[in-house]
Backbone bond lengths (Angstrom), bond angles and torsions (degrees), N, CA, C in turn:
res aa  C-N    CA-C-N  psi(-1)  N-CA   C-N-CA  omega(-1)  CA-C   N-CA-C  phi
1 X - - - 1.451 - - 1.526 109.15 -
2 X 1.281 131.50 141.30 1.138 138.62 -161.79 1.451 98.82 -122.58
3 X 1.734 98.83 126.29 1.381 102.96 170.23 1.451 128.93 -67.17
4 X 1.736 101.75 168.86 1.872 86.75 -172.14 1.467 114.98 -71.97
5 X 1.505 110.04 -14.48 1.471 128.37 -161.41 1.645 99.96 -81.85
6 X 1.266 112.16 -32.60 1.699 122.57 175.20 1.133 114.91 -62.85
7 X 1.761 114.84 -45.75 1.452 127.35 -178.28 1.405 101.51 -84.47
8 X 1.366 145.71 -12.03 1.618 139.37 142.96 1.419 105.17 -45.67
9 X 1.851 127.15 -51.21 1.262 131.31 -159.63 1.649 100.99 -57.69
10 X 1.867 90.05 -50.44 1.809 86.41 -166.90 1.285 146.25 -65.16
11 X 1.335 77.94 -4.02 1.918 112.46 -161.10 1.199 96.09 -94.73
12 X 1.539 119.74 -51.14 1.709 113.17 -165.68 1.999 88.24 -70.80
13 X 1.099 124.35 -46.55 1.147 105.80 158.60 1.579 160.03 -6.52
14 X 1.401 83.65 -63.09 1.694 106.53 175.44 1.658 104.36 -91.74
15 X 1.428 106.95 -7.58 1.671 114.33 171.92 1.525 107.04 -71.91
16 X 1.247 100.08 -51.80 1.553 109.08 176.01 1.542 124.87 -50.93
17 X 1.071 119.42 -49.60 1.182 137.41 156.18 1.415 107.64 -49.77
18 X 1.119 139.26 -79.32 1.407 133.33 170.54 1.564 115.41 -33.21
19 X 1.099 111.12 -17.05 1.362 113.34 176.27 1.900 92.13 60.84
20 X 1.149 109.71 54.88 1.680 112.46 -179.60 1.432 103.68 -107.83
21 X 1.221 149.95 109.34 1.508 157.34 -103.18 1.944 85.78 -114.17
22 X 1.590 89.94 -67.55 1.298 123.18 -166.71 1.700 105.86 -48.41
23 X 1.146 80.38 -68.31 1.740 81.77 -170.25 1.492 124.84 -69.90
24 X 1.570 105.97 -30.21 1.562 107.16 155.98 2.061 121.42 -45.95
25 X 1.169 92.58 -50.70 1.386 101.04 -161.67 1.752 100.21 -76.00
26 X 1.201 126.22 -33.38 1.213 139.08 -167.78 2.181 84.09 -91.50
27 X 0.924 164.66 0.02 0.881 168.99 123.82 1.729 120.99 -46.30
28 X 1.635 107.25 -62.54 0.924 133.09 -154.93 2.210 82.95 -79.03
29 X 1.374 132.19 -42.89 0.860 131.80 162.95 1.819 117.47 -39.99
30 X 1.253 91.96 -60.80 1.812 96.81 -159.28 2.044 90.10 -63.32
31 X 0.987 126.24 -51.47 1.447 139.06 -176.48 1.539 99.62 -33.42
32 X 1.421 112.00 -67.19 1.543 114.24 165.52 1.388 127.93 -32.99
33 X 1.093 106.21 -70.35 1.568 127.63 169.66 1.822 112.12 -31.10
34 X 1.846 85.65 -49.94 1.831 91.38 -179.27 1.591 106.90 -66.49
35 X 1.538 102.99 -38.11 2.029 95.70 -178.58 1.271 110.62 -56.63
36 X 1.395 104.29 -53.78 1.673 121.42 179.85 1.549 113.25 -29.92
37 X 1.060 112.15 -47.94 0.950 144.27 -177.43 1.457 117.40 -48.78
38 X 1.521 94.38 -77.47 1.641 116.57 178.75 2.157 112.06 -64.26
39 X 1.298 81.27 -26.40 1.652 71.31 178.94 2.063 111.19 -104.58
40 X 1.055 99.19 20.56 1.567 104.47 170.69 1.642 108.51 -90.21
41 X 1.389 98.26 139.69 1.712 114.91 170.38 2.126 91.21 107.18
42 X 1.377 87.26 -160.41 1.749 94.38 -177.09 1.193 114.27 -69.96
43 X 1.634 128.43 -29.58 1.771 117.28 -164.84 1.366 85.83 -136.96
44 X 1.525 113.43 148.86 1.206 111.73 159.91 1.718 130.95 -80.04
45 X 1.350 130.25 132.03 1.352 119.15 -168.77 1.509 110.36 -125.16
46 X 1.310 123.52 167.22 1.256 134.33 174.82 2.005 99.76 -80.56
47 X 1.451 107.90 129.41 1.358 118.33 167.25 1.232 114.32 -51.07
48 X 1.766 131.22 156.01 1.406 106.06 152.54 1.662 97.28 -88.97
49 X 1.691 109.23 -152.63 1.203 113.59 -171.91 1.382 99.19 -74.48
50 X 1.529 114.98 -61.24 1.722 129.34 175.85 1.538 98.52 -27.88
51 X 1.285 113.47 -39.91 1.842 88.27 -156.27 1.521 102.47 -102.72
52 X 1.776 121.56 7.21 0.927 123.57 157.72 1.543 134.51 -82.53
53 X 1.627 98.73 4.01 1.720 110.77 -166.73 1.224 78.09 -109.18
54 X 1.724 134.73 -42.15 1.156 96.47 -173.50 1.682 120.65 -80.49
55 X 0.773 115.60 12.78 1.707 123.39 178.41 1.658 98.75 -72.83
56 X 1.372 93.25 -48.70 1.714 101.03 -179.79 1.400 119.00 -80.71
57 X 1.462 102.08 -29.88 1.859 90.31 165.34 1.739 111.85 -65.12
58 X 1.280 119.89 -39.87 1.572 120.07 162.83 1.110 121.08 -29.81
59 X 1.827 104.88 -67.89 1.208 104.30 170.47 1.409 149.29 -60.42
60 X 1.264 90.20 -6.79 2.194 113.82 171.91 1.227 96.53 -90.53
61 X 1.343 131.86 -17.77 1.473 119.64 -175.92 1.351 115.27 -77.22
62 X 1.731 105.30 -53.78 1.053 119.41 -167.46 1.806 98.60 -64.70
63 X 1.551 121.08 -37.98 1.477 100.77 -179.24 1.244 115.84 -76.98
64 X 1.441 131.47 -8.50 1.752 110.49 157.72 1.356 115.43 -101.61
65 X 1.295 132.37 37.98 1.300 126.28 133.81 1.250 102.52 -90.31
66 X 1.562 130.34 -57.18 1.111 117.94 -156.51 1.859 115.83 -55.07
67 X 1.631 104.56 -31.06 1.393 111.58 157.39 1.639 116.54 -40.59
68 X 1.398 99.36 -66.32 1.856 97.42 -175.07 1.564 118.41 -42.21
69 X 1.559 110.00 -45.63 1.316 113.01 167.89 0.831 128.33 -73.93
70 X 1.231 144.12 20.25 1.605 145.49 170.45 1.917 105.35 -112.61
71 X 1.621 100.59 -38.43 1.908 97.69 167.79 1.784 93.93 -63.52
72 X 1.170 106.41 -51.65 1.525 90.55 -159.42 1.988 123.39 -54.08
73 X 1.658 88.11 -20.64 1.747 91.34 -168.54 1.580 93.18 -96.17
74 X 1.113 140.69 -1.45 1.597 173.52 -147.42 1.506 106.09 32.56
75 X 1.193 113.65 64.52 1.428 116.88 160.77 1.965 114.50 -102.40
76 X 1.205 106.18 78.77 1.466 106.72 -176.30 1.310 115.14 -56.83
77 X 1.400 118.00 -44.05 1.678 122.25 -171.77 1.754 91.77 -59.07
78 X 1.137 135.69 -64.24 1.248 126.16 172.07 1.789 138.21 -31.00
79 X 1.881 91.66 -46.16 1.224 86.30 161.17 1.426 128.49 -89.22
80 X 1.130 115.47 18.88 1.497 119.64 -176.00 1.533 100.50 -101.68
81 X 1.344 117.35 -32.65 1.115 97.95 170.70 1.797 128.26 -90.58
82 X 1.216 88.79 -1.97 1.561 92.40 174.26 1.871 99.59 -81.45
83 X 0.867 108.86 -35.05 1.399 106.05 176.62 1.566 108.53 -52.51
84 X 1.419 111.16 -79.41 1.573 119.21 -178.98 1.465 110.99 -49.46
85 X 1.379 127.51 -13.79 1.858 129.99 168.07 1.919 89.23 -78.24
86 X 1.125 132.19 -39.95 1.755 137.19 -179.14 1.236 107.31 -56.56
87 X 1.489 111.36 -46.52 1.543 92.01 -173.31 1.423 112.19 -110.60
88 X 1.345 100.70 5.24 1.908 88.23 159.83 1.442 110.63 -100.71
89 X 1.223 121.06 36.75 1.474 133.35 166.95 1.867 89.66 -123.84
90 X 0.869 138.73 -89.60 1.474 151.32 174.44 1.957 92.53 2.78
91 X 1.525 106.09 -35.04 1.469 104.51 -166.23 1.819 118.09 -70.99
92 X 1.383 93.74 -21.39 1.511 118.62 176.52 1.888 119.61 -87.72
93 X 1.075 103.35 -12.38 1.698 122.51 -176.43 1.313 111.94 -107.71
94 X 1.188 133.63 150.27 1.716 151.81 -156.83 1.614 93.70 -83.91
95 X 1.455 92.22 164.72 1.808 83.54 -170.59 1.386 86.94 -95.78
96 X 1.601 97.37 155.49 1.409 124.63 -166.74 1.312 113.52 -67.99
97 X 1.373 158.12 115.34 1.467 154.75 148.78 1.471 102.41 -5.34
98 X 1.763 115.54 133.88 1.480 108.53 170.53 1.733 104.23 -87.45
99 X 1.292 119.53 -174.64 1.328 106.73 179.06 1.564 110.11 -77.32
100 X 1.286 125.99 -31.85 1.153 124.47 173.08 1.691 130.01 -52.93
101 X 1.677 107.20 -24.26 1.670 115.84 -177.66 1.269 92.31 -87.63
102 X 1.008 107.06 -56.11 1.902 114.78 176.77 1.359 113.29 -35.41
103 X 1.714 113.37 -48.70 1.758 115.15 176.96 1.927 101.26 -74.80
104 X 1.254 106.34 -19.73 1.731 99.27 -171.23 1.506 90.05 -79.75
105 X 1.370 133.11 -31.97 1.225 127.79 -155.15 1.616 105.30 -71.10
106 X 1.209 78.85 -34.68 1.903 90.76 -154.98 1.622 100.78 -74.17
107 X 1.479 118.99 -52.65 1.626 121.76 151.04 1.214 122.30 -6.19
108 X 1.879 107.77 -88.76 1.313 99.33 166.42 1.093 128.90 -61.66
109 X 1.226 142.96 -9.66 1.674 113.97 157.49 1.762 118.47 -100.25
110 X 1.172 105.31 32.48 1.412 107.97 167.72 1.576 87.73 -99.69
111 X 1.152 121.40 -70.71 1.483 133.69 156.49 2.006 113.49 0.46
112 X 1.237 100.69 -63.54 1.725 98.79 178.17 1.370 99.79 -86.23
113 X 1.237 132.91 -47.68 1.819 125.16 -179.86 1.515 104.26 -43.80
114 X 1.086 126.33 -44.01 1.828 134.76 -157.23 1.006 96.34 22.46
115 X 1.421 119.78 -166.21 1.659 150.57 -139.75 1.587 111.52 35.13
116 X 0.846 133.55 -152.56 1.823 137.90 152.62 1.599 118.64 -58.07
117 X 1.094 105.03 93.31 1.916 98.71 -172.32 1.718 88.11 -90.25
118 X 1.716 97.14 146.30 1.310 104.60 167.26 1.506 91.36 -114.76
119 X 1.663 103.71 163.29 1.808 142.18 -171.13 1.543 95.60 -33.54
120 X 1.532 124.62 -61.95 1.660 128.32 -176.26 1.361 114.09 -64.41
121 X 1.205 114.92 -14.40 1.670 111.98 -171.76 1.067 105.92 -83.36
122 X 1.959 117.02 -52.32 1.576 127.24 168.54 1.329 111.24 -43.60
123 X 1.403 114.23 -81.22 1.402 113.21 -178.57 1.343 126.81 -24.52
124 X 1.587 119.11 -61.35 1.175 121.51 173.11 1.573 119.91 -43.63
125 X 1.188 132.43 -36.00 1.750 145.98 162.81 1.199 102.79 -84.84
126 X 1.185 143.25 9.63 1.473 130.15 175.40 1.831 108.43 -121.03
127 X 1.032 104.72 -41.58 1.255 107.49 -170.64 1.750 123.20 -63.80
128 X 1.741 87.74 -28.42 1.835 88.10 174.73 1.884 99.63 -89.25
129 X 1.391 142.53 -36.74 0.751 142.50 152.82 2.176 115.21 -20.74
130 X 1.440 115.54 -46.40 0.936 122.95 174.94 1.825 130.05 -83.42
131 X 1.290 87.15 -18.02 1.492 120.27 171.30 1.649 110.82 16.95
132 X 1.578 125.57 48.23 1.505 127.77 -179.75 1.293 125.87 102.71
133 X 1.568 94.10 -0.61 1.933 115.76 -154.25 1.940 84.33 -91.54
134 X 1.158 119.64 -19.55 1.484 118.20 -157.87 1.436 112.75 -147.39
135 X 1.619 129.88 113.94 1.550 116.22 -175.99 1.494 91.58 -57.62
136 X 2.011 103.85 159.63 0.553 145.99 168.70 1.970 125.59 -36.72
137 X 1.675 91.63 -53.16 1.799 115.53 172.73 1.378 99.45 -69.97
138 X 1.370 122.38 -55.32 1.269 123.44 -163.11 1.718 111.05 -66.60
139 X 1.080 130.61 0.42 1.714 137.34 -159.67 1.734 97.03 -129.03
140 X 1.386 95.70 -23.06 1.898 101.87 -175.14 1.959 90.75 -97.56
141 X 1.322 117.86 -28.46 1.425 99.36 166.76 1.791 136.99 -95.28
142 X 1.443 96.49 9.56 1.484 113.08 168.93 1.469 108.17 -91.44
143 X 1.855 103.80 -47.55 1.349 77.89 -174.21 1.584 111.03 -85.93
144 X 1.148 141.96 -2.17 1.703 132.72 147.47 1.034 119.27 -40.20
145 X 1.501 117.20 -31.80 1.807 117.31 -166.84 1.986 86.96 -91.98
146 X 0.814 126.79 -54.72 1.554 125.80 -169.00 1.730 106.97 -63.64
147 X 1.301 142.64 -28.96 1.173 149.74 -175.39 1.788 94.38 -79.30
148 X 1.451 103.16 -48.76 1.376 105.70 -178.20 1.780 110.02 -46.62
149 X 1.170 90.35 -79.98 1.636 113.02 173.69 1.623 108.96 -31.68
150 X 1.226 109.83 -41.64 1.726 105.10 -163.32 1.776 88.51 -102.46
């Protein structure tokens, strides 16, 4: 079985070979990030896979902010490429919850919690249920709008 971190190796690989600018370098980034990663705190350790997606969900984060800030200072060529570095990371990550599964999700477990659920009770049952599929803000502002509503 081949790790996910191996299949990052092979890929930035076969980028190279493609002579593919983008995806090498946007590769050759997240790879860092994963060492960076692995050798932070007292010992250095091997990632599992989970804690290597989230390195890469980080790293999708950080490239659409860094996008927002480049429309905002109006450097478009910049944010265009922070975009196209987003979704050749996005290619390695679970597909995202639409808002609608996300509102079905959150339902049914307001639904099994019953009585008056407060914000920490949901979350806590929602968040492993969502497991990377959904930022963090975006799952804390559905279920505010659905607690509201109900």
């Amino acid at each position: 079985m081949t790790t996910f971190k191996s299949q990052l190796r092979h890929d930035l690989t076969a980028a190279i070979k493609q002579r593919d600018e983008l995806r090498s370098a946007t590769l050759r980034m997240t790879l860092a990030a994963i060492t960076t990663e692995e050798v932070a705190g007292k010992s250095a350790r091997e990632l599992s896979d989970e804690e290597v997606r989230k390195v890469i969900a980080r790293e999708a984060k950080k490239r659409r902010e860094a996008a927002e800030a480049f429309d905002k200072g109006g450097r478009p060529e910049q944010a265009a490429r922070e975009r196209a570095e987003g979704q050749v990371l996005a290619e390695y990550l679970p597909a995202q919850l639409t808002d609608e599964e996300l509102d079905a999700l959150i339902a049914a477990v307001l639904a099994e919690i019953g009585g008056t659920p407060n914000m920490g009770a949901v979350m806590k049952v929602v968040n492993p249920r969502v497991a990377g599929r959904a930022e963090g803000g975006r799952v804390a502002a559905a279920v505010r709008k659905a607690l509201a509503a109900g």
